[in-house]
C-alpha positions as CSV (number, residue, x, y, z in Angstrom):
1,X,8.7,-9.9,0.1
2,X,7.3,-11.5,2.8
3,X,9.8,-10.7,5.7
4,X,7.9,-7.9,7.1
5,X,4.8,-10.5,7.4
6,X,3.6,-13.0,10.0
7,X,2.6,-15.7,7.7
8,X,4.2,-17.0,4.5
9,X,3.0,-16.7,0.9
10,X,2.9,-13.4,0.2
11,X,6.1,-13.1,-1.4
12,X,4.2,-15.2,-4.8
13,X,1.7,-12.5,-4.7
14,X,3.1,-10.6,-7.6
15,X,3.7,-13.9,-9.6
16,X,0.0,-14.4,-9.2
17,X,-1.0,-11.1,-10.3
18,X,1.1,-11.7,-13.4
19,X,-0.2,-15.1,-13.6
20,X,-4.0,-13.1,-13.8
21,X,-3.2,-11.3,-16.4
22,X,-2.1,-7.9,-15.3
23,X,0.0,-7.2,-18.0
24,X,-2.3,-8.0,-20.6
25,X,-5.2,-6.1,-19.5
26,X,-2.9,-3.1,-18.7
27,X,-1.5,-2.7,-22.4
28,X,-5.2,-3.5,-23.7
29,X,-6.5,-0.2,-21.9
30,X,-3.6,1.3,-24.1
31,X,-0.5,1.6,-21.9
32,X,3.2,0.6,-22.5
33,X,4.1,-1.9,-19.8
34,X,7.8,-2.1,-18.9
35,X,8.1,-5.4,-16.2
36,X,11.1,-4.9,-14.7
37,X,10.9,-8.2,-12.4
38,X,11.2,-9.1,-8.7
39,X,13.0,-6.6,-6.9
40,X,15.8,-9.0,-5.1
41,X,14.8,-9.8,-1.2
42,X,16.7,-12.1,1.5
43,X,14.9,-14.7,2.4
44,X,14.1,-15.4,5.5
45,X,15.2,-19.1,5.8
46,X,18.9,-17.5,5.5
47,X,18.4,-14.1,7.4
48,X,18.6,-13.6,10.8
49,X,15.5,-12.7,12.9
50,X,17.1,-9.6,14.7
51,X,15.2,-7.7,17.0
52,X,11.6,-9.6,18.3
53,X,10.4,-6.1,18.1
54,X,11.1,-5.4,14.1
55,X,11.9,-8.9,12.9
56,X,13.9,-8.4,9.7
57,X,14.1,-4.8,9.8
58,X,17.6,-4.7,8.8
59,X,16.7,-7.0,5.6
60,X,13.8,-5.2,4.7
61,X,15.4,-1.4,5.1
62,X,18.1,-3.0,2.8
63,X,15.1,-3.9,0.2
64,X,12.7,-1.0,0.4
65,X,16.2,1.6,-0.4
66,X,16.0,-0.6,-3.3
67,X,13.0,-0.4,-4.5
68,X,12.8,4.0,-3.7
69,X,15.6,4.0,-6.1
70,X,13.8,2.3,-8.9
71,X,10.4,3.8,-8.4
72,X,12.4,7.3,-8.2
73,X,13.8,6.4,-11.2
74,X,10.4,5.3,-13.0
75,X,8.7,8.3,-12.2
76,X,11.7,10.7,-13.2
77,X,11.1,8.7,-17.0
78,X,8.0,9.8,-16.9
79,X,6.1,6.3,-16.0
80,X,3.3,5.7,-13.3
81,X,5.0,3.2,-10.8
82,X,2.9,0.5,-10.2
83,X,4.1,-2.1,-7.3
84,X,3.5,-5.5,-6.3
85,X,3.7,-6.9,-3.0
86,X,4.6,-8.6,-1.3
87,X,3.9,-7.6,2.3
88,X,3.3,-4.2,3.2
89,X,6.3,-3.2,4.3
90,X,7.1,-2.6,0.4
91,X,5.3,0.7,0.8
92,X,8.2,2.3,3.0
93,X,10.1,2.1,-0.8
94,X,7.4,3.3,-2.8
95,X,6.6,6.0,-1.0
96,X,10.2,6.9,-0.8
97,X,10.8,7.0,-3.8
98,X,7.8,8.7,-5.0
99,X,8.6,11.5,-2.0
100,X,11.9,12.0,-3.0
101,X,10.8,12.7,-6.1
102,X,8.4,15.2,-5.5
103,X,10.8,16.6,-2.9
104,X,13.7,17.7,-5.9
105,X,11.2,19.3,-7.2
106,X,10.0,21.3,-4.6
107,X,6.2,19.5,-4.5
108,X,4.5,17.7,-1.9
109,X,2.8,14.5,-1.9
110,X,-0.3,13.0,-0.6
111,X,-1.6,9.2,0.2
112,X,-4.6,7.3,0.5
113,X,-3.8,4.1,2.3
114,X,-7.0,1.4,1.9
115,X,-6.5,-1.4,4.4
116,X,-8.1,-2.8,6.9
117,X,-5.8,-1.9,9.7
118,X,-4.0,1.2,10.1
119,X,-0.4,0.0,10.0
120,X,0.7,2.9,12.4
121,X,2.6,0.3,15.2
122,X,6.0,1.1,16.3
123,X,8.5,-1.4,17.7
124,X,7.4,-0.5,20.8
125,X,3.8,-0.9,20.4
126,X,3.9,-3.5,18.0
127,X,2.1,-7.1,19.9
128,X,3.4,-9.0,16.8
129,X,7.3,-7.5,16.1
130,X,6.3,-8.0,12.1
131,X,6.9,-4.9,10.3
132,X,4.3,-4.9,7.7
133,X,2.2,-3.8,10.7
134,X,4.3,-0.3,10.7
135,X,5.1,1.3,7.3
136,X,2.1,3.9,7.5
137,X,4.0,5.2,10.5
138,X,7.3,5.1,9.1
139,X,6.3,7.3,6.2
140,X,5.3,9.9,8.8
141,X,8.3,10.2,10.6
142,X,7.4,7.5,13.3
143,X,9.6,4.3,13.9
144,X,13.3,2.9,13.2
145,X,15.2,5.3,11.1
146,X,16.1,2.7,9.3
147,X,12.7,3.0,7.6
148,X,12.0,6.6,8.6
149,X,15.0,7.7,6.9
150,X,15.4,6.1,4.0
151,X,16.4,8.6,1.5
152,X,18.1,11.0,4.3
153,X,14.7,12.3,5.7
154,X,11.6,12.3,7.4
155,X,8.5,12.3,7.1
156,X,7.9,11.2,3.3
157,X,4.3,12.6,3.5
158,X,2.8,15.0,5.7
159,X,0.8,13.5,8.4
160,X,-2.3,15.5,7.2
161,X,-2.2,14.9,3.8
162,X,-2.9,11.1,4.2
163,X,-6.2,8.9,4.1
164,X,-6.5,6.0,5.6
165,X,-9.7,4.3,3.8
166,X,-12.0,1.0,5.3
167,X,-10.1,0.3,9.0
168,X,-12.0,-1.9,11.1
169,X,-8.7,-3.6,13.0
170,X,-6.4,-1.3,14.7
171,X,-4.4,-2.5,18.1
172,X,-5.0,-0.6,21.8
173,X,-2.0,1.1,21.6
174,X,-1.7,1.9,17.7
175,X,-4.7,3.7,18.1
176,X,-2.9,6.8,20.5
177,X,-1.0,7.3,16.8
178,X,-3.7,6.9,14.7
179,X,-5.2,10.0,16.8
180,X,-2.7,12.1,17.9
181,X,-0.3,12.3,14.3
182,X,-3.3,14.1,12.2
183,X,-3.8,11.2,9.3
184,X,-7.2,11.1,8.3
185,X,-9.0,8.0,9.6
186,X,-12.5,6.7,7.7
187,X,-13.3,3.5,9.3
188,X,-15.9,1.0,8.0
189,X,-18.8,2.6,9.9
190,X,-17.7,5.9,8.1
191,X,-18.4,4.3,5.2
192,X,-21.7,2.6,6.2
193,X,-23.3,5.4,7.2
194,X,-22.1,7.6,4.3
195,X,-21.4,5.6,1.7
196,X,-18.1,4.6,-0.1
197,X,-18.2,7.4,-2.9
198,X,-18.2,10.2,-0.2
199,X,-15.5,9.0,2.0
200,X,-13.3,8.2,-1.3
201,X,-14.5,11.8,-2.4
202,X,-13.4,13.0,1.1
203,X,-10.5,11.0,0.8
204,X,-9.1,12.3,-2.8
205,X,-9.6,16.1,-1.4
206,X,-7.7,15.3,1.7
207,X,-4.5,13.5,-0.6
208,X,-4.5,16.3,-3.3
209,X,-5.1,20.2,-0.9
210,X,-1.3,21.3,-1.6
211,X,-0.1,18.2,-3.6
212,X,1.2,17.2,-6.8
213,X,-0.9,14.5,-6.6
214,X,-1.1,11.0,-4.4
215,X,0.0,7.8,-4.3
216,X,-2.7,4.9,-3.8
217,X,-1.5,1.8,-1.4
218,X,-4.1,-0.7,-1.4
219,X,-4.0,-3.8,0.8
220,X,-6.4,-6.3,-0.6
221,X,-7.4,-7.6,3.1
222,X,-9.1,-3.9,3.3
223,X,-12.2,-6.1,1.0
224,X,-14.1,-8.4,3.1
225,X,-12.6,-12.1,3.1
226,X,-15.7,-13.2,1.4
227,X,-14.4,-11.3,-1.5
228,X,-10.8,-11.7,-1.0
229,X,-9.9,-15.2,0.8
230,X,-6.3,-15.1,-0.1
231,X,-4.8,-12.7,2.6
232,X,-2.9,-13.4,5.7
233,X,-4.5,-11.4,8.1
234,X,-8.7,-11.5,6.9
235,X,-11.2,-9.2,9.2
236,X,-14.7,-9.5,8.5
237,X,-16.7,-6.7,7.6
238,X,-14.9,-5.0,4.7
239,X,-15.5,-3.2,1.7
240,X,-17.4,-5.3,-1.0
241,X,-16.8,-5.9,-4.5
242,X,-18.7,-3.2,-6.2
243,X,-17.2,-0.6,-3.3
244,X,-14.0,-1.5,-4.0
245,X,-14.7,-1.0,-8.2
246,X,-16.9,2.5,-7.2
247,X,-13.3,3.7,-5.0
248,X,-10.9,2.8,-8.1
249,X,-13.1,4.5,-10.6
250,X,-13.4,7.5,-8.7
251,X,-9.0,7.1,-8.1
252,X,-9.3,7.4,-11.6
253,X,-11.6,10.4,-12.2
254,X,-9.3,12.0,-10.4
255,X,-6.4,12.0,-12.7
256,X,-4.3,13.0,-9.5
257,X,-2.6,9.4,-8.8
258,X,0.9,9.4,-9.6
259,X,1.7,5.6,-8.2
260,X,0.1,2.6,-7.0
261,X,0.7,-0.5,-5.3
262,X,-1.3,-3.6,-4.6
263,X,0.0,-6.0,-1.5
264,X,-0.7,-8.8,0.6
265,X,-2.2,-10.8,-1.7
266,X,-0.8,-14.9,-0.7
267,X,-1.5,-17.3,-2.9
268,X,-1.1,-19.8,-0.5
269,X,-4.3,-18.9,1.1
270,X,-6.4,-18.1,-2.0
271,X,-9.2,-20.1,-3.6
272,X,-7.7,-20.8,-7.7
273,X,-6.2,-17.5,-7.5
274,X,-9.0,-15.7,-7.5
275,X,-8.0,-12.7,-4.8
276,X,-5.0,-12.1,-7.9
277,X,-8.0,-11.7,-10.2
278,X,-9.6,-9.4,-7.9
279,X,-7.0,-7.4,-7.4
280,X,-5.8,-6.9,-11.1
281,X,-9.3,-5.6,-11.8
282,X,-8.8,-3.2,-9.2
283,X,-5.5,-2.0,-10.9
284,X,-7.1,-1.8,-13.8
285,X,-10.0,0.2,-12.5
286,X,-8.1,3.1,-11.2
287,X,-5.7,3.1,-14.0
288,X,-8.6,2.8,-17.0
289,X,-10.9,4.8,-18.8
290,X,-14.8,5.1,-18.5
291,X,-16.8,2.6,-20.1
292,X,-19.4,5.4,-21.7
């Protein structure tokens, strides 16, 4: 899906990640891959705008209900749902899915969100009107109830039980959210100054005090553009290679993620798909085993 986005491509990001080998490498660490395909999305060359403050929103509710049921469904059989975006707006399904199905069973969930910006707009703070710039907030009870209230209601996560890992880009406005809901915020400087393996340690403890577990959404424009040039919205000054490796491994050590996507990665933009090849390692990394 691209419709939430402000530039095109994305929507071939799961293709490319496909393309990479993501399948492959996934059953070689020993799991059973079920592919079910694209989840079906409008495109945007026969959907109406709408609203200049949430373009798309009705076209992109209709899509993320689709995708909660599926990954509901996934993780009732017992699988770890693993999504590909896409722009980020996919998240308000995933994480509706994967609330609802903690919520039948009486659990809470947590989330570590790795980006670069915070994605905690609203329609009426958004400068841009493109809704991949608001799911973080959605999932907290903030924004159209189209979003919000997918599944019947809000918030999918507790505002304190989510982490918001390598921000470096978050709007004037944004930022009054960012402070005043009671996410966790650990900005690049947090993690220059302490070091990636203690804010991801942080991080984990925050996502897991009164969970069943977390789900991990990781925007690949969180890693510095050097690293990953094939993202529609690149800020300098992100999380390197090895960081990015040294958070997934310690994901994994965990053993507390239930669910993960990967978004934003546009092909359009990428040098030989190699931000697809990047971010299948990653994948791989938090869902694989120790190398000693």
């Amino acid at each position: 899906m691209d419709l939430g986005a402000g530039r095109r491509g994305v929507d071939m990001g799961p293709s490319a990640m496909r393309l990479a080998g993501l399948n492959e490498k996934l059953s070689a660490l020993g799991y059973e891959v079920e592919d079910l395909g694209n989840v079906v999305v409008e495109q945007p060359e026969s959907s109406p705008v709408g609203k200049p403050e949430a373009r798309y929103l009705p076209q992109i509710a209709h899509t993320c209900a689709r995708l909660a049921d599926m990954v509901e469904k996934a993780a009732e059989n017992h699988r770890v749902p693993l999504v590909l975006g896409g722009d980020h707006s996919v998240a308000v399904g995933t994480v509706s899915g994967m609330s609802r199905h903690f919520h039948a069973k009486g659990h809470k969930m947590g989330l570590i969100w790795v980006d670069a910006h915070a994605d905690m707009n609203t329609p009426e703070t958004s400068p841009s009107g493109n809704v991949h710039g608001m799911p973080l907030a959605c999932l907290i009870g903030l924004g159209p109830r189209e979003l919000t209230h997918i599944s019947g209601y809000a918030p999918k996560v507790d505002a304190g039980a989510v982490a918001l890992v390598g921000l470096r880009s978050v709007d004037d406005i944004e930022r009054l959210n960012v402070r005043g809901t009671g996410v966790h915020p650990f900005t690049m400087r947090d993690i220059d100054e302490r070091g990636l393996p203690a804010v991801m340690r942080e991080a984990i403890n925050i996502a897991t005090a009164g969970t069943a577990g977390f789900h991990l959404s990781f925007d690949i424009d969180s890693l510095d553009p050097s690293e990953a040039p094939g993202v529609g919205t690149p800020v300098r000054g992100g999380i390197t290679y090895r960081e990015a490796h040294t958070a997934m491994e310690l994901i994994c050590d965990s053993s507390m993620m239930t669910s993960i996507e990967m978004v934003e990665v546009n092909p359009v933009l990428d040098e030989v798909n190699r931000t697809a090849l990047l971010a299948v390692e990653l994948i791989t990394s938090a869902l694989g085993k120790r190398i000693l």
